[in-house]
C-alpha positions in Angstrom: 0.0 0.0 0.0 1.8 3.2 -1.4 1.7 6.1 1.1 -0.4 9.4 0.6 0.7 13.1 1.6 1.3 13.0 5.5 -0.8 13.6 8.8 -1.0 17.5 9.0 -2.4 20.0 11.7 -2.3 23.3 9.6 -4.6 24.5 6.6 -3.3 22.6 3.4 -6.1 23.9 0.5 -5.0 26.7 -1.6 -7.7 29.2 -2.6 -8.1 30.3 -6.1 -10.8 33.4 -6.6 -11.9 34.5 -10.1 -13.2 38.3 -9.1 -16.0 39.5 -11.2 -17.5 43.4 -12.5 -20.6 43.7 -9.8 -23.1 44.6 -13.0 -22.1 41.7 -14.9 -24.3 38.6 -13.2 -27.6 40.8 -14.6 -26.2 41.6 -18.1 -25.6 37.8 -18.8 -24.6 36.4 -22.4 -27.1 36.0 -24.8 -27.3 32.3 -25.9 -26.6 30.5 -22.3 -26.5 33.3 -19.8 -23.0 33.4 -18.4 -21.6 36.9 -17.0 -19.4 39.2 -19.1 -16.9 39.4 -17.0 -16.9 35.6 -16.5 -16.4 35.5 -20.2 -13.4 37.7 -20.5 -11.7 35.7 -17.7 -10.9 32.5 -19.6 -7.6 33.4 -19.2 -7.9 32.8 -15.5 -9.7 29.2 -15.8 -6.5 28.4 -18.2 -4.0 29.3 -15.4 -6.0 27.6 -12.5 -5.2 24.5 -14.0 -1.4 25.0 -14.5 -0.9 25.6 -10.4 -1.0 23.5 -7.3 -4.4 22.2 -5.8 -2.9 22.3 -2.5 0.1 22.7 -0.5 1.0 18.7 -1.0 0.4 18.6 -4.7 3.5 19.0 -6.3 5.5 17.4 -3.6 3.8 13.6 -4.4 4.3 11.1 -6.8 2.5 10.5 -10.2 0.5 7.5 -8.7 -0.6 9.4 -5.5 -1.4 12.6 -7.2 -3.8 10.3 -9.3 -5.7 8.6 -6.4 -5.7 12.1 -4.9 -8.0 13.2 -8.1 -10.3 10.2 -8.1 -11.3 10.8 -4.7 -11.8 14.8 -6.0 -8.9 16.6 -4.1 -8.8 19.0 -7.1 -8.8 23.1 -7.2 -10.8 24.9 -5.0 -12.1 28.3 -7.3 -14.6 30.3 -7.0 -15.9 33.5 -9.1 -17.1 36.1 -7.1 -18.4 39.7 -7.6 -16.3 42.5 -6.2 -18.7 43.3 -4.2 -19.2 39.9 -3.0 -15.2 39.8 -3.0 -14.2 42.5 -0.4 -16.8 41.0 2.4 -14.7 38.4 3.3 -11.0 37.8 4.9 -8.1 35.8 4.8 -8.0 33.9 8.0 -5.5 31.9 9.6 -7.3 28.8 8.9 -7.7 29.5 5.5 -4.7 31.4 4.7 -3.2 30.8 0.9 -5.4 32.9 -1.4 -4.4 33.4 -5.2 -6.8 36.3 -6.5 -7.5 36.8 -10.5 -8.7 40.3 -11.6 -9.2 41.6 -15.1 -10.4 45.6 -15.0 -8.7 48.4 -13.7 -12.0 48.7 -11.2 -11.3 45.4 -9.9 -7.8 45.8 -9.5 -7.7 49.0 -7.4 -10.4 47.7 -5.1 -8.2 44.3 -4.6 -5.4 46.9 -3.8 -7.5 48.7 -1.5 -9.1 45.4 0.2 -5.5 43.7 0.5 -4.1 46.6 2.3 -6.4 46.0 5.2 -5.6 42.0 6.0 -3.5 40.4 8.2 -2.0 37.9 5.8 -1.1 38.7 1.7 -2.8 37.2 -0.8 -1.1 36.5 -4.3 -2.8 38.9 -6.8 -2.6 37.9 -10.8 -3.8 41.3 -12.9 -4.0 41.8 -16.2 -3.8 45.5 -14.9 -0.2 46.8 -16.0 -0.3 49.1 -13.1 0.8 46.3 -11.2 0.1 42.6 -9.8 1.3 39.8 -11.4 1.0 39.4 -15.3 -1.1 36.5 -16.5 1.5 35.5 -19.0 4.3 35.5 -15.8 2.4 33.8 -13.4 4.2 30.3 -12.9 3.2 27.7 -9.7 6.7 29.0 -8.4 4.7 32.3 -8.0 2.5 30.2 -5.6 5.2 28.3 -3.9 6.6 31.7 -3.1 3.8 33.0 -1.9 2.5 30.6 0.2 6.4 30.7 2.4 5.7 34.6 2.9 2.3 33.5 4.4 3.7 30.7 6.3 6.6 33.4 8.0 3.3 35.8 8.7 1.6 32.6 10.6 4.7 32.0 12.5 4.7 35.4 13.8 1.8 35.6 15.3 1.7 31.7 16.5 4.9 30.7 16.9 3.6 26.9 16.9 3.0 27.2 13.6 5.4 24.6 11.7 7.0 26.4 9.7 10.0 24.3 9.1 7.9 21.5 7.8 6.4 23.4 6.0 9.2 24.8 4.1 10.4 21.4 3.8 6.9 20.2 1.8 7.5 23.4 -0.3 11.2 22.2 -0.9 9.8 18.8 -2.7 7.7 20.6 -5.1 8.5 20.2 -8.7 7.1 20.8 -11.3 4.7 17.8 -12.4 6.0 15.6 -15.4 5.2 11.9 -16.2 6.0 10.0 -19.8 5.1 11.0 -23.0 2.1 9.8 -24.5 1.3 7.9 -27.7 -1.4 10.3 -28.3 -1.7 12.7 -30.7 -3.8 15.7 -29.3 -5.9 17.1 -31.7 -7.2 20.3 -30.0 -10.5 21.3 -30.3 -13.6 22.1 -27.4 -14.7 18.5 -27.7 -11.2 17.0 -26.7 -9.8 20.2 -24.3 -11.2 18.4 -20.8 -9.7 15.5 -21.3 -6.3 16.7 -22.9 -6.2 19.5 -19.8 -6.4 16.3 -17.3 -3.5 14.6 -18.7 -1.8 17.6 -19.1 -2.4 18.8 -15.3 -0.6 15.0 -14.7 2.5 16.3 -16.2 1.6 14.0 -19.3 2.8 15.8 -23.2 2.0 14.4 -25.8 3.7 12.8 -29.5 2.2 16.0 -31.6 -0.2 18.7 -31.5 -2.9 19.1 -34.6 -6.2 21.4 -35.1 -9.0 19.1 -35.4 -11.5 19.4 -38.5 -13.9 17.0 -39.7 -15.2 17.5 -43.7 -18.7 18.0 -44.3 -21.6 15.9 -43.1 -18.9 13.3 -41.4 -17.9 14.1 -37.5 -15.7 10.3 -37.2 -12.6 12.6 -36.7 -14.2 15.0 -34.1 -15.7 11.6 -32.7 -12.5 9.8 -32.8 -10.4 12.2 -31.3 -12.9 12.1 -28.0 -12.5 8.5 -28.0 -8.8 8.2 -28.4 -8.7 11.2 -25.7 -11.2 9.6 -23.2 -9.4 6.0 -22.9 -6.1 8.1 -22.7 -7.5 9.4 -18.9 -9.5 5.7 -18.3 -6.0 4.5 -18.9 -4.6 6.4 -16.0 -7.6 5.7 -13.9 -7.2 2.2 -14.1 -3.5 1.9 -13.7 -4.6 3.7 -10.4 -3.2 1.5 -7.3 -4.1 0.8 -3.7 -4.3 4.3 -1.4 -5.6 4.8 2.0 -7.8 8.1 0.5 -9.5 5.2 -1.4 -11.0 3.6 1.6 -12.2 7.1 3.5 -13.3 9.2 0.2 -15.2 7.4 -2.2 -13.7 7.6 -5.5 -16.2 10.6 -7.6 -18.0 10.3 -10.7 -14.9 8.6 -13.5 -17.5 9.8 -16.9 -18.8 13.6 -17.7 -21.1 14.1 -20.0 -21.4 17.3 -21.7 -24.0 18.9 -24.6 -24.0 22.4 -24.7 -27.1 24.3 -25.2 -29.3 27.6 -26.0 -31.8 29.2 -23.3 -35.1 27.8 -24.6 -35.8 31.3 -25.9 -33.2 31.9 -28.1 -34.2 28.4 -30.3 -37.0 30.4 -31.2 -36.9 31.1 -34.9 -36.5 35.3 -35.5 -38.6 37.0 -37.8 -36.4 39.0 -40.3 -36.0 42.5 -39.7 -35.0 45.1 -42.8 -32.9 47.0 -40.5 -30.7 44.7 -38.9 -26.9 44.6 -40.0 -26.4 42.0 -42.8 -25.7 38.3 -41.7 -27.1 39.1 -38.3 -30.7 36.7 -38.7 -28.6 34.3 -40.8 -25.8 33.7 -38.1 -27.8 33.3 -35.4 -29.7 30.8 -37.3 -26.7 28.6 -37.7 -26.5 28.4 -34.5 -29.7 27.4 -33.6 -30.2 24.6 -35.9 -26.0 23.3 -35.4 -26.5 19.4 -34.6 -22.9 18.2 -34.7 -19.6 19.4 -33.2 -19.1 22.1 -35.9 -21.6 25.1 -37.5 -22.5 24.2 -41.4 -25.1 25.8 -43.8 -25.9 26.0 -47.3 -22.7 28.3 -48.5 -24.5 31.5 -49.2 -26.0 31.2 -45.3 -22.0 30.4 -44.3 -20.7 33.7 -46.5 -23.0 35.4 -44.6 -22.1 34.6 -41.5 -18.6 36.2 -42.3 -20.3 39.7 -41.9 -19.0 41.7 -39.2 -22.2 41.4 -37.2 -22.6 37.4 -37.9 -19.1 37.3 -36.5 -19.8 39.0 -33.8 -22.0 36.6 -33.2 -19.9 33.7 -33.6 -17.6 35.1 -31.1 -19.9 35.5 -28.2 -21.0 31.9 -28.8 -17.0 31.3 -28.8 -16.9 32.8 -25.3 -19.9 31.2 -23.8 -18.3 27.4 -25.2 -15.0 28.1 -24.0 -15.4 29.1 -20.6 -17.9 26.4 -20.3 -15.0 23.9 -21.5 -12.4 25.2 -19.7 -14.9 25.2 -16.5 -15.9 21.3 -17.4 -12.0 20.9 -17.4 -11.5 21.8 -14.0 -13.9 19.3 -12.7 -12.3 16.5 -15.2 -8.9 17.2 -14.1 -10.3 17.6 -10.0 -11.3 14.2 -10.4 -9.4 12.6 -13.1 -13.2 11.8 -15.0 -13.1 10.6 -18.9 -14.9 13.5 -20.8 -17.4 12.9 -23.7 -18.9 15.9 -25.6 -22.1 14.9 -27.3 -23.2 16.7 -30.3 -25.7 19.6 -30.4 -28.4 17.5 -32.1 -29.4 15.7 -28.7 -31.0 19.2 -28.0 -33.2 19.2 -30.8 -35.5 16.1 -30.7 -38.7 17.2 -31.9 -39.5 13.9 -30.1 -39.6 15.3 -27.0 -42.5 17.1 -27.1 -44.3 14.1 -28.4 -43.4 11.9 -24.7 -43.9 15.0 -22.7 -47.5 16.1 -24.2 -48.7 12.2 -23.7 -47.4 12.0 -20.5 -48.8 15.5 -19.7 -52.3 14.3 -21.2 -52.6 11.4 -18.6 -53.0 8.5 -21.4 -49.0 7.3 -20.0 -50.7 4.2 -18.8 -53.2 2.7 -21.2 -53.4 -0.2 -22.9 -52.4 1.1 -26.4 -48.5 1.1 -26.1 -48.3 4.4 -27.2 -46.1 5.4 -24.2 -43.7 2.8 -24.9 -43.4 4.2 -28.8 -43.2 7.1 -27.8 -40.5 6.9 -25.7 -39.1 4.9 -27.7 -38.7 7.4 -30.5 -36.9 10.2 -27.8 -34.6 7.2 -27.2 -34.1 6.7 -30.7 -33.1 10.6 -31.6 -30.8 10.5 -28.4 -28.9 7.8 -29.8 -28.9 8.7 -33.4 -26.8 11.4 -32.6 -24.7 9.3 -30.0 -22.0 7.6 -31.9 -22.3 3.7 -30.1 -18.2 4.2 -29.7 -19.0 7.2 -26.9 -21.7 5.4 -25.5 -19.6 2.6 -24.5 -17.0 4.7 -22.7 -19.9 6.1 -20.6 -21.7 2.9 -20.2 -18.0 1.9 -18.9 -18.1 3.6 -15.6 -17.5 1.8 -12.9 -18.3 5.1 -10.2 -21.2 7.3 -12.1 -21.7 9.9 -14.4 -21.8 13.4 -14.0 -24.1 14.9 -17.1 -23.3 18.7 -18.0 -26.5 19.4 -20.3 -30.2 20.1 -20.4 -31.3 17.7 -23.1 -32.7 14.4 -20.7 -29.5 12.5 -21.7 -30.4 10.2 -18.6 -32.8 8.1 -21.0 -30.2 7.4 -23.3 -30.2 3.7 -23.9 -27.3 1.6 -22.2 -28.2 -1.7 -23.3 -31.9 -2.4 -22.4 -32.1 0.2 -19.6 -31.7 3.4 -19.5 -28.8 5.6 -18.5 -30.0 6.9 -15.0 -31.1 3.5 -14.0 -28.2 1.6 -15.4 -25.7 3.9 -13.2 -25.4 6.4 -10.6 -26.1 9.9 -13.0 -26.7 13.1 -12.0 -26.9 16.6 -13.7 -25.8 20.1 -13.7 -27.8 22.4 -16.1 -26.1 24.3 -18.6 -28.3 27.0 -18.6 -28.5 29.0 -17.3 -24.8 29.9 -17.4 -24.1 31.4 -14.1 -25.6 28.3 -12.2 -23.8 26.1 -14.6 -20.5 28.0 -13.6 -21.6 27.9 -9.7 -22.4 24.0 -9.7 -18.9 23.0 -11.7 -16.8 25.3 -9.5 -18.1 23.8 -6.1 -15.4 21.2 -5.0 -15.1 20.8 -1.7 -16.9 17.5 -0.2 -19.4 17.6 2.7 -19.0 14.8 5.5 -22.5 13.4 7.1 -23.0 10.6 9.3 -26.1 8.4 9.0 -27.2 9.7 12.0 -28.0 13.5 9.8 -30.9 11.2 7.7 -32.7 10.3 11.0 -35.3 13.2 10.8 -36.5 14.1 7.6 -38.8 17.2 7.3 -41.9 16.4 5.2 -43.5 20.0 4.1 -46.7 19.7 2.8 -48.7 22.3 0.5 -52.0 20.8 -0.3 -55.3 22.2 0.7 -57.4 20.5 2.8 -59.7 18.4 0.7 -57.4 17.2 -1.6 -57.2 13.7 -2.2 -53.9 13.1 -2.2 -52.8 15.1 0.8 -52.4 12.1 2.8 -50.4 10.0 0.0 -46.5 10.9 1.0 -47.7 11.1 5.6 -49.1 7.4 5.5 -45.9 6.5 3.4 -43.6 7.4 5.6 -45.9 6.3 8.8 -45.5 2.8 7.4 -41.8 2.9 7.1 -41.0 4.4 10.1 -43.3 2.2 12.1 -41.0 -0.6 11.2 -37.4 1.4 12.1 -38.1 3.9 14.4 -34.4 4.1 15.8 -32.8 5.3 12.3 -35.7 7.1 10.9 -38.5 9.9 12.0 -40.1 12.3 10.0 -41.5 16.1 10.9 -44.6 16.9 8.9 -45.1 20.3 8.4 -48.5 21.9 6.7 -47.8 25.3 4.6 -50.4 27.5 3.3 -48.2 30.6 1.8 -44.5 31.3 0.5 -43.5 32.7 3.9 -44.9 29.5 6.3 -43.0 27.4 3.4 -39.6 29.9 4.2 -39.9 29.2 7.7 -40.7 25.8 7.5 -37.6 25.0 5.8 -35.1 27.8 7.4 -36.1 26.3 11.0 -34.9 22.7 9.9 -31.0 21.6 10.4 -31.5 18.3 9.5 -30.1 17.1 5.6 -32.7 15.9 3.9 -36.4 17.5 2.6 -39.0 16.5 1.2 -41.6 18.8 -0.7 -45.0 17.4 -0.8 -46.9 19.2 -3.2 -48.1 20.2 -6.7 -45.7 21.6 -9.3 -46.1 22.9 -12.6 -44.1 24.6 -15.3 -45.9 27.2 -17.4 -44.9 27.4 -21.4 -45.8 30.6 -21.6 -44.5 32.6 -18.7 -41.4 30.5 -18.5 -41.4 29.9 -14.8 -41.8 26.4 -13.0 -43.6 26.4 -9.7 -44.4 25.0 -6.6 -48.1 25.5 -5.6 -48.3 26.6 -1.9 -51.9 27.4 -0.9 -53.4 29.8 -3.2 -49.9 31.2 -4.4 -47.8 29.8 -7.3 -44.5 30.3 -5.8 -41.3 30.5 -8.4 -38.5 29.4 -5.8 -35.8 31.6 -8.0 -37.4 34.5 -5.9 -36.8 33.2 -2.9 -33.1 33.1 -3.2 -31.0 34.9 -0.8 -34.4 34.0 2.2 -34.2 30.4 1.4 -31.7 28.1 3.1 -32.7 24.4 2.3 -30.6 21.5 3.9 -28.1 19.4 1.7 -30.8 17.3 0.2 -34.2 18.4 -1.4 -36.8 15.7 -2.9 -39.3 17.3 -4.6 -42.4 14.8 -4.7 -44.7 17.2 -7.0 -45.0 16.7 -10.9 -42.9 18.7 -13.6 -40.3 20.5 -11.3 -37.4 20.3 -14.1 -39.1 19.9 -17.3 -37.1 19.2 -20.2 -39.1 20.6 -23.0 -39.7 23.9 -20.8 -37.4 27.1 -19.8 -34.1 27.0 -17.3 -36.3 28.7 -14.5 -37.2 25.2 -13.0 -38.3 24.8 -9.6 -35.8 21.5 -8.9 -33.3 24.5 -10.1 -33.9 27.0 -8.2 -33.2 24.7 -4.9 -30.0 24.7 -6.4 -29.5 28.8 -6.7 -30.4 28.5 -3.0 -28.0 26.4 -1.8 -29.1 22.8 -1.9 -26.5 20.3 -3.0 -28.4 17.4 -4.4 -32.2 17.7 -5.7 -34.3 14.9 -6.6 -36.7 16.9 -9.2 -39.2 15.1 -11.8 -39.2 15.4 -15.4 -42.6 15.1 -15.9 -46.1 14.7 -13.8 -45.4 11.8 -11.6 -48.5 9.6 -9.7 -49.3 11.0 -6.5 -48.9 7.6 -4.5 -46.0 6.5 -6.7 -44.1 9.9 -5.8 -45.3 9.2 -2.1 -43.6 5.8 -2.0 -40.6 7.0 -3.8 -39.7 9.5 -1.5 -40.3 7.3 1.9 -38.3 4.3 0.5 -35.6 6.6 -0.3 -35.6 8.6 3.5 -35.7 5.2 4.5 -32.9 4.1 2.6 -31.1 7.5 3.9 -31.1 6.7 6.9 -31.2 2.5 7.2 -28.7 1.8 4.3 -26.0 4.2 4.9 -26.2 2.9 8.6 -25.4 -0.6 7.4 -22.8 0.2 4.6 -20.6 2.6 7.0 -20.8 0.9 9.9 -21.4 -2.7 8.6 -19.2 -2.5 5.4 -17.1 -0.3 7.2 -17.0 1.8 3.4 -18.2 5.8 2.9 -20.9 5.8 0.5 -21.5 8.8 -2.3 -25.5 10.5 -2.0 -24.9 10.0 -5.7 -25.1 6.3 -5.1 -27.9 6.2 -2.8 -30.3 7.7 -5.1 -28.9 6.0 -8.0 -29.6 2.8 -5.9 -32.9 4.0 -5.1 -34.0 4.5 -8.5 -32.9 1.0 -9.7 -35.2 -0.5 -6.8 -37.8 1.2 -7.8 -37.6 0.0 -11.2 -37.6 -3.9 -10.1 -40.4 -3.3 -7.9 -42.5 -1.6 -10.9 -41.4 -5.0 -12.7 -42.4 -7.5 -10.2 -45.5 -5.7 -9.5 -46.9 -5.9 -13.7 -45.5 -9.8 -13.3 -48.2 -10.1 -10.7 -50.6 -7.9 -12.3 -50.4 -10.5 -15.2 -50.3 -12.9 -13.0 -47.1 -13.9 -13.8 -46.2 -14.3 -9.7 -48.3 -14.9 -6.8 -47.8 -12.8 -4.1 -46.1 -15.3 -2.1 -43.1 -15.4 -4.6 -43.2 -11.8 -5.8 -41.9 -10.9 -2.5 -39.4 -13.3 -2.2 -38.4 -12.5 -5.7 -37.9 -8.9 -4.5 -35.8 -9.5 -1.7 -33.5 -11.4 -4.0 -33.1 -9.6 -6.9 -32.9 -6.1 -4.6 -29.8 -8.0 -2.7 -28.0 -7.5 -6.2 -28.2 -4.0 -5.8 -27.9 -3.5 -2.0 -24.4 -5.3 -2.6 -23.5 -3.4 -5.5 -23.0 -6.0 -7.5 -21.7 -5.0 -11.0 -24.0 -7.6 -12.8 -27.2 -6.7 -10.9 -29.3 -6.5 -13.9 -27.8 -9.2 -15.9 -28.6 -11.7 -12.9 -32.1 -10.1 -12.2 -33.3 -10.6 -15.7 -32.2 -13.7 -15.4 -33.8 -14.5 -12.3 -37.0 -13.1 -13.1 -37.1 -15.4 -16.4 -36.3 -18.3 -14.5 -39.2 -17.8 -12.3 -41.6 -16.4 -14.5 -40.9 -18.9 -17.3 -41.5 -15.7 -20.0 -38.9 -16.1 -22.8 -36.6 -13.6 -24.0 -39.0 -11.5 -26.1 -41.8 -11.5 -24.0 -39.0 -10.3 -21.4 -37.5 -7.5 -23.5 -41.2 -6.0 -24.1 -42.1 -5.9 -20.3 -39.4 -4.4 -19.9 -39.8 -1.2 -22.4 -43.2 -0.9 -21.3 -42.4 -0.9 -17.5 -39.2 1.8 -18.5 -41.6 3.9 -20.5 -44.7 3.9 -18.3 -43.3 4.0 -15.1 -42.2 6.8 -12.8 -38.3 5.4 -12.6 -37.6 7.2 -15.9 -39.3 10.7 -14.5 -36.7 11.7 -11.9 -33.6 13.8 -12.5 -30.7 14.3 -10.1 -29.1 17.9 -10.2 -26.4 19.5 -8.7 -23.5 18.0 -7.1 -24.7 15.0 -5.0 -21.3 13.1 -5.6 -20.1 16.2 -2.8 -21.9 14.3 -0.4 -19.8 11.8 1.0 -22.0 9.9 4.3 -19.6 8.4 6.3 -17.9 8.5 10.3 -15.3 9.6 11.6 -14.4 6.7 12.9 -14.3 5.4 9.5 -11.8 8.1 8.2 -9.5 7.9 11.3 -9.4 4.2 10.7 -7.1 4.7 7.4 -4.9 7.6 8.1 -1.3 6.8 7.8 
């Protein structure tokens, strides 16, 4: 067992702020929504990447800086306001700042603000009045600048250990490992994973510009693959580290599929006065499908005019910093990136699932939800070459999607993607959240014991016939485990009681119990809270919900709607993990859902930390939760057909939900099987329940947002046990 960095008592993480304009978070781009000044700080993301993640970073070895990325000890950045900026300090317990400004405003302010702390912080400018140049700033910078903090920490507590400290900062080199038999070909779709290697120390045997000629994408498709198994390579060759067995490894695959704000996909009606090219460029852009823009050629002359480049470069902007931001988390946690064409946010498809799901006919007899379905699954796939599907379906620890296009029913085999493995999603618009959600880094700690009250809030009136569904679910489980599990129920009739409500809890995990919609024409999802329609984007900045928010209500992050979900605008106030639905889910469905899963909160992270002595991800929990309710729908149309006696079917369901409890990497393979062998159906008959159940249950209607691979459950017990 190869040794990680040593046992320390001072603050090891090395702070990298990104400072913003103040106007610039309300004067977003125009296509995704991302800030100005966040735009003409690319420069910033590409230097982030070039310096130290901590104090013990370039001290270690190629093998333990690896494990130290799997298990997400990556960069800790953050973009603030200036505003934002100058209310905080640098404190002795987090002391090593590196600070990024790019205006003349933000720069004097800095000056002003640094002037007034007790420790320095290192300040890169592109201000030629002074700071440190952007094309000077080297990680020597930061070694540097973290020994003149470490003499200010002595002075004023002369325990600080400085000496071992300067003898860590002696060991740092600059990282290098072996050339690679790769050659790079350097385009958005590749960057991530070529800036992962590269943060490794890894070069590589040549450097090309990647084009691909018309109406064939095998060499931008090629070039992902061949740049994804280079990073899988260095994942597996990944040995045996103690930070394996206390922080479980994160998500190994990112998706990403950029997109437009619903609004700008909207076909413009030609004006006479607007410059020439203008209506024509953006266009292009609306109807691109693969990894580059194309046209007829007299569109593509056009879009050479000064306003349709103009244009073009915005767009530029919004896609770099969005790659260069996806490259931080790749390289964080050494995941395998896979950009997906622009076509998976154009199935017309969509609308058909959505409107017969919306229209209540998702369960009859007809099979028209299962075609239907079928045909979204269908355009997903069309424009997901089979060889980049395979290096997702590959993961062995989950996949972390970076789009808004419902790329968790893309087919893995018979299943879809979000029950097949542990998937969850950060929007990409809008931008600013998207840029929030892939900068946040740093891992929250729970213990089982944080799941053993769950706060129920409830907003239906009182003769509503469902009002009871989601209480007498979690009675009945609770009943049965009272000493890992209780619930509060709390009844809200206005947006303030629901503020309250939620602000006065301090456990991790809510549940809304409600009705949700999402209205095409306003553009706003919504919870409904008595006789109020409440947008929960409003409510950030009074809203402080706990880690984890399950919203059991229908349509709270609708794929074929506007960014301004409700399951989104839990995340703007703070939540880590929400559970949203895609679509209109069945009232005691939802109910059961959400009490199996607080159950499985609170009694199945008890028994894998403290039984399997192993942290577990929230990530995987859900994920888990998701594939047992799956079976159960299953089992429960084999007795409806009377395929199973009751008798059996519970049996059956206690076996074949073992396979997942124990994580067993052939879960589905041997349930099918099992299920056959009981049953007696044959393969075909199989394979048809089983697209029916997908497409007509409520397994395929949840969503996971945010960051729930941040939430690690575990004890400390567990953690001390493995230090060196």
């Amino acid at each position: 067992m190869k040794e990680a960095e040593p046992q320390v008592n001072w603050p090891s993480m090395i702070r990298y702020v990104v400072v913003l304009e103040e106007k610039s978070l309300e004067d977003a781009s125009v296509f995704q929504g991302i800030s100005p000044s966040m735009l003409n700080m690319e420069w910033a993301l590409r230097s982030i990447v070039e310096m130290p993640a901590d104090i013990f970073d370039f001290g270690l070895p190629l093998e333990a800086r690896k494990a130290r990325r799997i298990t997400g000890r990556g960069w800790s950045w953050t973009p603030l306001t200036i505003n934002s900026f100058l209310k905080l300090r640098v404190t002795h317990e987090d002391p090593y700042w590196v600070v990024y400004s790019g205006s003349e405003a933000t720069f004097s302010a800095l000056v002003d603000w640094e002037g007034r702390q007790a420790l320095p912080i290192l300040h890169i400018s592109t201000n030629n009045a002074g700071g440190l140049a952007p094309d000077r700033a080297r990680w020597t910078h930061v070694r540097d600048h973290v020994r003149r903090v470490a003499v200010k920490l002595h002075q004023r507590a002369r325990r600080f250990p400085v000496a071992e400290l300067r003898k860590t900062l002696k060991a740092w080199r600059k990282p290098t490992a072996p050339r690679l038999d790769l050659v790079a070909k350097l385009h958005n779709c590749t960057v991530p994973n070529l800036v992962t290697l590269r943060s490794l120390g890894f070069s590589f045997a040549a450097e090309e510009s990647l084009m691909s000629p018309p109406r064939d994408e095998s060499p931008h498709i090629n070039a992902i693959v061949e740049s994804a198994n280079a990073v899988i390579a260095q994942q597996e060759s990944v040995g045996v580290f103690p930070a394996l067995f206390s922080h479980f490894p994160k998500p190994d695959r990112i998706v990403i599929a950029p997109s437009l704000y619903a609004h700008t996909r909207q076909r413009l009606r030609p004006n006479t006065n607007a410059p020439a090219g203008l209506f024509e460029t953006i266009r292009v852009i609306q109807q691109q499908k693969g990894y580059t823009f194309s046209g007829p050629g007299a569109v593509m002359v056009r879009t050479m005019s000064p306003a349709g480049q103009y244009i073009m470069g915005l767009r530029a902007q919004e896609l770099n910093v969005q790659t260069l931001a996806v490259s931080l988390r790749a390289a964080s946690t050494l995941a395998a990136t896979v950009r997906l064409p622009n076509g998976v946010n154009l199935s017309s498809q969509l609308s058909d699932f959505t409107g017969h799901v919306r229209g209540g006919r998702s369960t009859g007899g007809n099979g028209k939800a299962e075609r239907v379905f079928h045909n979204v699954q269908t355009s997903l796939r069309s424009y997901t070459s089979p060889a980049l599907l395979d290096i997702v379906a590959s993961s062995q620890t989950g996949v972390k999607l970076i789009a808004d296009a419902p790329l968790e029913w893309l087919p893995v085999g018979d299943l879809p993607l979000a029950i097949a493995l542990d998937v969850s999603r950060i929007p990409t618009t809008p931008g600013n959240l998207m840029m929030t959600q892939l900068m946040r880094s740093e891992t929250l700690y729970l213990k089982p014991k944080a799941f053993g009250e769950v706060l129920v809030v409830s907003s239906f009136s009182p003769s509503d016939p469902i009002r009871h569904d989601v209480r007498m679910a979690m009675e009945t489980f609770t009943e049965t485990a009272r000493e890992h599990l209780n619930f509060r129920q709390v009844t809200v009739t206005c947006r303030d009681h629901f503020v309250e409500a939620v602000n006065s809890f301090h456990g991790a995990m809510m549940i809304f119990d409600g009705h949700g919609s999402h209205n095409r024409n306003s553009g706003a999802g919504f919870l409904h809270i008595g006789a109020e329609k409440v947008d929960v984007w409003e409510l950030r900045g009074r809203l402080r919900p706990p880690p984890v928010v399950v919203l059991s209500a229908c349509d709270t992050h609708s794929p074929d709607r506007t960014h301004a979900t409700a399951g989104a605008g839990f995340l703007t106030c703070g939540a880590t993990s929400v559970v949203a639905t895609l679509l209109p889910v069945r009232s005691k469905s939802a109910a059961l859902f959400a009490a199996r899963l607080s159950m499985r909160a609170a009694w199945y992270t008890h028994a894998v930390v403290h039984g399997s002595r192993r942290p577990i991800l929230w990530s995987e929990v859900v994920g888990s939760m998701l594939r047992l309710d799956f079976l159960s729908d299953l089992i429960g149309r084999l007795e409806k057909q009377k395929k199973l006696s009751p008798r059996p079917a519970a049996d059956l369901r206690t076996e074949v939900n073992m396979f997942v409890h124990t994580r067993d990497p052939n879960w589905w393979a041997n349930s099918k099987a099992r299920l056959m062998e009981v049953t007696g159906l044959e393969a075909d008959d199989m394979a048809r329940l089983i697209s029916k159940t997908i497409a007509e249950g409520d397994s395929v209607r949840y969503t996971h947002l945010g960051n729930p691979d941040l939430l690690c459950v575990t004890d400390s017990d567990l953690m001390d046990s493995v230090r060196p």
